[in-house]
Backbone as JSON, one array per atom type, in Angstrom:
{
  "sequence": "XXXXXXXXXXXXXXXXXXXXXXXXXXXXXXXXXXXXXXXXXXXXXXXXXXXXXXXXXXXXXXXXXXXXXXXXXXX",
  "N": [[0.85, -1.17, 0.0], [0.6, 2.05, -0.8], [1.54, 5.33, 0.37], [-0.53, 7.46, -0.28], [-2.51, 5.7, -0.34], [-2.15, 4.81, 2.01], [-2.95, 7.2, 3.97], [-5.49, 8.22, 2.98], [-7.12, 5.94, 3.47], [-6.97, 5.8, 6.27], [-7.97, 8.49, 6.81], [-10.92, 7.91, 6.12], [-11.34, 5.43, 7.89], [-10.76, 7.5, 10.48], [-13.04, 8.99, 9.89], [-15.12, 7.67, 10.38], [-15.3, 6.55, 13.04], [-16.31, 6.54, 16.49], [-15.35, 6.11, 18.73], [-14.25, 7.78, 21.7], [-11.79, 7.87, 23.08], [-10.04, 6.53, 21.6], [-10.02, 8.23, 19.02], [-8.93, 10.56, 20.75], [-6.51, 9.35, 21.66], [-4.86, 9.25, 19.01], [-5.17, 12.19, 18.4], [-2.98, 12.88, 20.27], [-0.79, 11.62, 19.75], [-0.62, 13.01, 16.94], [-0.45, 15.64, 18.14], [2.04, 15.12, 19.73], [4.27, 15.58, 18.08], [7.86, 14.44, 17.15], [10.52, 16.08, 18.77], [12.57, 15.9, 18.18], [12.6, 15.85, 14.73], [11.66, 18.75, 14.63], [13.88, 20.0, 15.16], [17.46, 21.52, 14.18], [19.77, 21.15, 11.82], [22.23, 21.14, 12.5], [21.75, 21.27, 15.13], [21.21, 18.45, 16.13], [23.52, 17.75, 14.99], [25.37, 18.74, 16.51], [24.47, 17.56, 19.15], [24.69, 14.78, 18.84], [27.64, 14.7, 18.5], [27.78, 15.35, 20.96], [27.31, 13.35, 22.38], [29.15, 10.99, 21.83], [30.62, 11.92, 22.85], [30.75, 11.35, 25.27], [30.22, 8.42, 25.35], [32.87, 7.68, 24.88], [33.7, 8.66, 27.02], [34.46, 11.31, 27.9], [33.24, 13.21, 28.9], [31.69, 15.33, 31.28], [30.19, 14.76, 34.38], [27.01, 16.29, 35.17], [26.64, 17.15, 37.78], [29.19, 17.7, 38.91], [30.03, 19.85, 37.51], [28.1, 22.0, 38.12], [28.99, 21.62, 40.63], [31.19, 22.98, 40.68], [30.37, 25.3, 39.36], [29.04, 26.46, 41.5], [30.57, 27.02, 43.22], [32.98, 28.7, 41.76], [31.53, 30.97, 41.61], [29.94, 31.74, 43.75], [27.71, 30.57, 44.55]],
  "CA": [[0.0, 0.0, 0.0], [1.4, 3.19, -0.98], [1.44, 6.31, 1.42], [-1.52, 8.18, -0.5], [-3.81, 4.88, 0.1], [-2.64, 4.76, 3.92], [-3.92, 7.93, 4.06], [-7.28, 7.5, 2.69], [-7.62, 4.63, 4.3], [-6.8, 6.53, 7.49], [-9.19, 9.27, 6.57], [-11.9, 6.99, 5.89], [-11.59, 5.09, 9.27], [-11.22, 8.53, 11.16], [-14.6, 9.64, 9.94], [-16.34, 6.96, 10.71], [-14.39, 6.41, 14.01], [-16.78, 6.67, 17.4], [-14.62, 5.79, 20.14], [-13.53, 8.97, 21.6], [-10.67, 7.26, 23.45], [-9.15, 6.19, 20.23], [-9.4, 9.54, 18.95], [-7.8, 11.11, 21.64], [-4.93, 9.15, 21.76], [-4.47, 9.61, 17.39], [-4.55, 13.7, 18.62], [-2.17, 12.84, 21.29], [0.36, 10.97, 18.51], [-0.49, 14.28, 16.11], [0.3, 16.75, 19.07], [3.48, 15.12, 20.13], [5.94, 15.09, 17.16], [8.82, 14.08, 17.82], [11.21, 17.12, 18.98], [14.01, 15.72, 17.05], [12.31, 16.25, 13.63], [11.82, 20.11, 14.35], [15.64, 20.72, 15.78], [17.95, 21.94, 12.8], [20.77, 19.67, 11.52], [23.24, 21.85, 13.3], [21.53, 21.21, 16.18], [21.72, 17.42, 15.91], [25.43, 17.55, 15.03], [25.63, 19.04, 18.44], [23.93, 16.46, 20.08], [25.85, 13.45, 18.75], [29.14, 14.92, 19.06], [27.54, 15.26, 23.0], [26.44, 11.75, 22.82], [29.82, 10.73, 21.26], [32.05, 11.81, 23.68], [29.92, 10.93, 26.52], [30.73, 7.43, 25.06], [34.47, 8.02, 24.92], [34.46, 8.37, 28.49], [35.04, 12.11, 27.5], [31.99, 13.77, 29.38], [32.04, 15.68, 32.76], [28.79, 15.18, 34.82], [26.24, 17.37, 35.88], [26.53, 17.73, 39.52], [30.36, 18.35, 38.66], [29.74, 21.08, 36.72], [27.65, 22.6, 38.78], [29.47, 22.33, 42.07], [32.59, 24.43, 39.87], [30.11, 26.26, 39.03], [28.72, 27.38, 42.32], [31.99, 27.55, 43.64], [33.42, 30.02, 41.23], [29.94, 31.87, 41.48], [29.75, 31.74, 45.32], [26.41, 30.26, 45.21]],
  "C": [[0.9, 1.24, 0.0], [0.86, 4.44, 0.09], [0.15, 7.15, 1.1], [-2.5, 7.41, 0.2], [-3.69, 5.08, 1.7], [-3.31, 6.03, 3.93], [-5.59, 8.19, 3.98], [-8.05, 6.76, 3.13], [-7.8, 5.33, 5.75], [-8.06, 7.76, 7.67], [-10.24, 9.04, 6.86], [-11.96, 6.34, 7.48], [-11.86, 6.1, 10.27], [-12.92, 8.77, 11.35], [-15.62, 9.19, 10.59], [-16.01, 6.22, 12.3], [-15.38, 7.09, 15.43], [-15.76, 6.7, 18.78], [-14.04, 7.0, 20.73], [-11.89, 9.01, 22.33], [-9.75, 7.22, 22.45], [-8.71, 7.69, 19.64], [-8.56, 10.18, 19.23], [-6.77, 10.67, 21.96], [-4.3, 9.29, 19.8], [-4.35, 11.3, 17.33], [-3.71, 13.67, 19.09], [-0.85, 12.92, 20.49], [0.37, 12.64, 17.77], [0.15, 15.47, 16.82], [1.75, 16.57, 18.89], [3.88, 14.69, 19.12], [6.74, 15.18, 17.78], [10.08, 15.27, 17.87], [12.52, 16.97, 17.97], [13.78, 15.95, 15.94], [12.56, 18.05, 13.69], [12.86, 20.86, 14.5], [16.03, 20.88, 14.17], [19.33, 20.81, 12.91], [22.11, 20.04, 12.01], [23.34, 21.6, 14.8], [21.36, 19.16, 17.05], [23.0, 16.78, 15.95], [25.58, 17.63, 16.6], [25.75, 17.82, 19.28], [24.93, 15.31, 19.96], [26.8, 13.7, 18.69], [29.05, 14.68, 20.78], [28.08, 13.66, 23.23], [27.75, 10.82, 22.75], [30.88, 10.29, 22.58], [31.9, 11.77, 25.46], [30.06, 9.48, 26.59], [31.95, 6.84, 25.13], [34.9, 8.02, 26.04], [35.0, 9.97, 28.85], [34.39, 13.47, 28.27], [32.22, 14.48, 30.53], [30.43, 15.9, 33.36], [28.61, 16.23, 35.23], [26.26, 18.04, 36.99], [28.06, 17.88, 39.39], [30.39, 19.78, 38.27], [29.15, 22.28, 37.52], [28.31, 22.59, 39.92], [30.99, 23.18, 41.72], [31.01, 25.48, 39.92], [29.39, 27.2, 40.4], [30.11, 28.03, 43.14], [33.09, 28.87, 43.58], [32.25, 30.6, 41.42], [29.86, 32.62, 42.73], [28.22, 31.33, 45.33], [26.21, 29.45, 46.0]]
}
């Protein structure tokens, strides 16, 4: 089945589609896209360079970071 028919097909079941449960979780799916589609491909790179060298062993946690950072801060 090609992507026009799922559609149609999808259409077609919608309409005729009572359950309001069902519904509301097929808005739910439509609401939440997936954040990673709308990021930019710059913003991706980012990430898996993160992800990369977080792998590598290369990373410096969070609560590190932050206790430099209150440190130098004085918070």
């Amino acid at each position: 089945m090609d992507t026009q028919s799922i559609k149609l097909d999808l259409i077609q079941w919608l309409t005729e589609l009572k359950d309001a449960e069902v519904l509301k979780q097929v808005q739910l799916i439509k609401e939440n896209e997936d954040w990673w589609n709308q990021i930019s491909d710059q913003e991706k790179e980012a990430i898996d360079y993160g992800l990369k060298e977080l792998e590598e062993g290369k990373g410096i946690p969070h609560n590190v970071v932050m206790e430099e950072t209150r440190k130098k801060y004085g918070l």
